[in-house]
N, C-alpha and C positions, 0 to 999 in steps of 0.2 A: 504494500500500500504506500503510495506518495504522497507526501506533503499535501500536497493540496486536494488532498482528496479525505481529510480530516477538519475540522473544523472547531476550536476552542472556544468555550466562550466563560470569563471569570470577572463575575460582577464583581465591586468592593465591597468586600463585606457579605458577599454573598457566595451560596455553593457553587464552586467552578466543575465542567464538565467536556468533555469533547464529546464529538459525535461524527460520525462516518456512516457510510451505507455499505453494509453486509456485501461483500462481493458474491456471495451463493445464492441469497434467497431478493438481494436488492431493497431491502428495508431497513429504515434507518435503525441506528445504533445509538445508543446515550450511556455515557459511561463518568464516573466520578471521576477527579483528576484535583488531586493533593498536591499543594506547592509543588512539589518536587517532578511529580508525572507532568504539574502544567510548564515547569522549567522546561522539562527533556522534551515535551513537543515544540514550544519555542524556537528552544533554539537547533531541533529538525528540521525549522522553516513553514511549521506548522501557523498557519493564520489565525490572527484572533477576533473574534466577533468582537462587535460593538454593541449591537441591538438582536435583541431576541430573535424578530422576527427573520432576520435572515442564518437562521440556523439552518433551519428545514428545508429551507425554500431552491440553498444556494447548492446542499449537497446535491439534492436532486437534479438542479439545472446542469451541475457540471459532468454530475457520472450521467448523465444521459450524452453529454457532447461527450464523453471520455473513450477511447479507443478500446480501453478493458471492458466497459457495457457492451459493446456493439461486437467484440470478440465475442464475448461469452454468450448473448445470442443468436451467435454467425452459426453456431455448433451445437447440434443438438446431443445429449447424452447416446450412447451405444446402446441398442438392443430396441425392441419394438416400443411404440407408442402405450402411453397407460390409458385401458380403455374403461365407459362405463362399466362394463362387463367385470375391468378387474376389480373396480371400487366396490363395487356388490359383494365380489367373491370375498374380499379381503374385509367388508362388513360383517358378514357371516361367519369367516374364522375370529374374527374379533371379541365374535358374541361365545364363542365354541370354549369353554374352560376346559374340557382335553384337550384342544390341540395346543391353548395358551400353555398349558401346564410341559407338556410334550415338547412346544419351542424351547419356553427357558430354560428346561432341562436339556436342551440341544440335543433331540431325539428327532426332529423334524426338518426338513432341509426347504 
């Protein structure tokens, strides 16, 4: 993850935080950030907010123009599409307490 794809923001006096967007699922992130983690992104070149409102606003603007978003949609995962069909199936083993019992005990593949 690069610098600018993080975003800090530490009121005076108030809880500092950064926040990023999850490269897997593409949802934002909010995470605590103590003196020290607000130091180390700093001075990563980590940007710091001013105003609230451009917390949310700015990750999103920019991992949308970002070359990593637009990778990571270029490529779908390997193996077939997940169909309704499987969500059903996979409701019904869900509901199944042998087979739950059977997975965790890693007797079911």
């Amino acid at each position: 993850m690069r610098p600018e794809q993080i975003l800090l923001h530490a009121p005076r006096g108030g809880r500092s935080v950064y926040q990023f967007l999850c490269p897997a699922c593409l949802h934002p992130v909010e995470k605590p950030a103590d003196r020290k983690v607000a130091a180390l992104l700093v001075s990563a070149g980590v940007d710091l907010a001013t105003e609230d409102s451009l917390l949310g606003e700015r990750l999103v603007a920019e991992a949308l123009d970002s070359e990593v978003v637009s990778d990571q949609m270029d490529h779908s995962p390997p193996g077939p599409a997940f169909t309704l069909d499987d969500l059903v199936t996979f409701h019904f083993l869900l509901m199944d307490e042998a087979y739950i019992e059977e997975f965790l005990d890693g007797e079911t593949s």
